[in-house]
Residue, then its C-alpha position, 0 to 999 in steps of 0.5 A: x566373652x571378649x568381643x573380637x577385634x577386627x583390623x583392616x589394614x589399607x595399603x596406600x598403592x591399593x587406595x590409589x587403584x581404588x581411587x583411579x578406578x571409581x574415577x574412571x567410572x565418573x568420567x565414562x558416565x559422563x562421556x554418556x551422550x545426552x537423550x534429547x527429545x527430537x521429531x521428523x520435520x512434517x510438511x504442512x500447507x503453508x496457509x497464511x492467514x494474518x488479520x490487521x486494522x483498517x480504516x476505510x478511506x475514500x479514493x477520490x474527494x473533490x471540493x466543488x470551489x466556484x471559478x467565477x463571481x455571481x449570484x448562486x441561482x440553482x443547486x440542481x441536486x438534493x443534500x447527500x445524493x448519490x451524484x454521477x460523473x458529468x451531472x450539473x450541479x450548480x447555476x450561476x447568474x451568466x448575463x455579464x459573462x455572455x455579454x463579455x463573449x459577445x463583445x469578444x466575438x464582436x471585435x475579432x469580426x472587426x479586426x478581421x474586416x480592418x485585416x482585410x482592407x489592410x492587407x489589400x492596401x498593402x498589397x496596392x502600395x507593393x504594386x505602387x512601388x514597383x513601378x515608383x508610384x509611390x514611395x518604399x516608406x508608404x509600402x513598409x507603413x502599411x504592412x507595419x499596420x497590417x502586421x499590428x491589426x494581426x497582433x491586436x486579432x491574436x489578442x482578441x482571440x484570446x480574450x474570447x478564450x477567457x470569456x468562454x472559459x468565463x460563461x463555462x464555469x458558471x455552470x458547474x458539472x460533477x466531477x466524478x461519480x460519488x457522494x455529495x455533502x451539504x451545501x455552504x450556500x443556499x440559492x441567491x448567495x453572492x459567491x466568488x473564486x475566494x467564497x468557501x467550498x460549495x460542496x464537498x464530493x466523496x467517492x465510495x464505489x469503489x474504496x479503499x480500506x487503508x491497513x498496516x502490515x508489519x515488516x516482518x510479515x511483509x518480507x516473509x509472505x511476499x518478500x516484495x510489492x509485485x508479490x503482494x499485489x499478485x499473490x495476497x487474498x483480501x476480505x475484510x469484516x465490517x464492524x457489525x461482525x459481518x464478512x463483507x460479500x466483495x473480495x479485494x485487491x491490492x490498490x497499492x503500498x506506501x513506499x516507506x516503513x514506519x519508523x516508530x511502529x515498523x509497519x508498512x501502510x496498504x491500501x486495498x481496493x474494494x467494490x462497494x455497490x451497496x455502500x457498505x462501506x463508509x469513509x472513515x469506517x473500521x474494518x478487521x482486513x484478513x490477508x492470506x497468500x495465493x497458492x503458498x503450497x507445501x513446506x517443511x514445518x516443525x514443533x514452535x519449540x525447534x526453533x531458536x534465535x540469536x543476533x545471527x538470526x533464526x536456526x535449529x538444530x538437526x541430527x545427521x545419520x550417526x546422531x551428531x548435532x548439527x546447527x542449521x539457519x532457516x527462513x522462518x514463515x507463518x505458525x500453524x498452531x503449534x507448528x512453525x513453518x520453514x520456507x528454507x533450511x529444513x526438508x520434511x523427513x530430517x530430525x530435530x530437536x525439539x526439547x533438550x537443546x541445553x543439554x547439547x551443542x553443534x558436533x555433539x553425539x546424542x541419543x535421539x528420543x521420539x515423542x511416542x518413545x516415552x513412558x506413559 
């Protein structure tokens, strides 16, 4: 049997309908909006817990340096004693220091007595002269003498002022209320204002904890160094792991930003009753902020960045993508904070973002829409 042979015989105007209409389909199926995944903005404490390293440093230190020259006869405290504001401290030999105030005082009592007659004297020669006793030259060399006596008293008193100054310092009183290091010279040592420090004072109730805050976290938390000092919350872990019992606050903020580690150093304040606390110690310093309050927040994945800072992209009522710059603030786990820009309840993008861009229309899919 002769197989059959079918014939198809294609139209050129029919292969061009046919053409055009599988076209058009591609191109409808094209024109179909993107499904991106989207979430509604939540509103979240906006807690800000950041941890830094610190360096505790102590306030105040003082160098004991002798003001006078004479033999070292007492050191009135024991190596490492906890020492307080006004405590004598050190004695030195004061013999020839009393001595030179004596004879201080002692030629002011004679200026004074030579003043006196001086002065009567010069009193007599104007009376004297009124009448032509005596001659004007003899009234004007008296008060030339008498105002010369005066100068030499004024010199006196000044000289009495040192030499007090003088006998003071050969009793040395602490400065201030801390810790007193060792001893560079024993009792009977000859010692003088060039001699090296006699002792060394620290202060460590209370002290600093000094530590760097980048400058990203400084503007974005507190914008400012009054709302730093106002609204941070300061506790610090020692080096043993433990939380250190007493809260601190912010003693104060360098005035520049460094340039090599963008950080800005701070000092924070801190009792230390129970010197805990050591200068030159480590301590982990945990920042947070006072009352933060609520704020928009959004899935870490939202948010984008390029050179004109940070945005996401928001879904209007007719799904049309728009792109919105916010302030960005601190993470909570996977959620980022928004300090502005986004109101909690809005729509946005949180997986697709390539598929799309600013004035686009797209079909909005929520996380619990998915197939499981």
């Amino acid at each position: 049997m002769t197989p059959r042979i079918h014939r198809f015989i294609i139209y050129p105007a029919a292969f061009a309908a046919f053409l055009s209409l599988a076209q058009g389909q591609n191109q409808d199926i094209k024109k179909l909006p993107s499904k991106v995944l989207v979430e509604k903005a939540v509103s979240l404490e906006n807690e800000v817990e950041r941890k830094y390293p610190g360096r505790v440093e102590s306030i105040n230190k003082v160098t004991i340096q002798p003001r006078v020259s004479g033999t070292l006869l007492a050191a009135t405290f024991r190596e490492g004693d906890m020492v307080k504001e006004g405590q004598l401290l050190f004695e030195i030999e004061d013999t020839r220091y009393k001595a030179s105030v004596q004879a201080a005082e002692a030629k002011i009592k004679q200026l004074e007595i030579k003043i006196d007659y001086a002065k009567t004297n010069y009193e007599r020669q104007d009376r004297l002269a009124k009448i032509k006793a005596v001659s004007q030259d003899q009234v004007e060399n008296s008060l030339s003498l008498l105002k010369e006596l005066e100068a030499q008293l004024l010199q006196a008193q000044a000289e009495l002022t040192l030499a007090q100054e003088d006998l003071k310092y050969t009793r040395i009183y602490s400065p201030l209320t801390g810790r007193i290091g060792r001893l560079t010279y024993s009792t009977g040592n000859y010692i003088t204002p060039s001699s090296q420090p006699l002792a060394t004072i620290t202060q460590v109730d209370p002290i600093y904890v000094r530590f760097p805050i980048s400058e990203k976290d400084f503007l974005s938390l507190f914008g400012n160094d009054e709302e730093l000092r106002n609204r941070a919350d300061l506790g610090i872990v020692i080096a043993s792991g433990q939380i250190y019992p007493e809260p601190g606050t912010i003693a104060m903020s360098d005035n520049e930003v460094k340039s090599g580690t963008d950080t800005l150093n701070v000092w924070a304040q801190f009792a230390n009753p129970r010197q805990m606390l050591q200068p030159g110690g480590i301590a982990t310093v945990v920042l947070s902020k006072k009352n933060a309050g609520k704020t928009a927040a959004i899935t870490l994945s939202a948010v984008q960045h390029d050179t004109q800072g940070s945005y996401i992209y928001v879904l209007d009522d007719k799904n049309t993508v728009v792109r919105r710059p916010v302030a960005i603030g601190s993470t909570s786990g996977n959620k980022q904070i928004i300090t502005s820009g986004l109101q909690e309840g809005e729509t946005v993008i949180i997986d697709g973002l390539h598929k799309t861009r600013p004035g686009a229309t797209v079909v909005p899919v929520f996380r619990d829409e998915l197939p499981q």
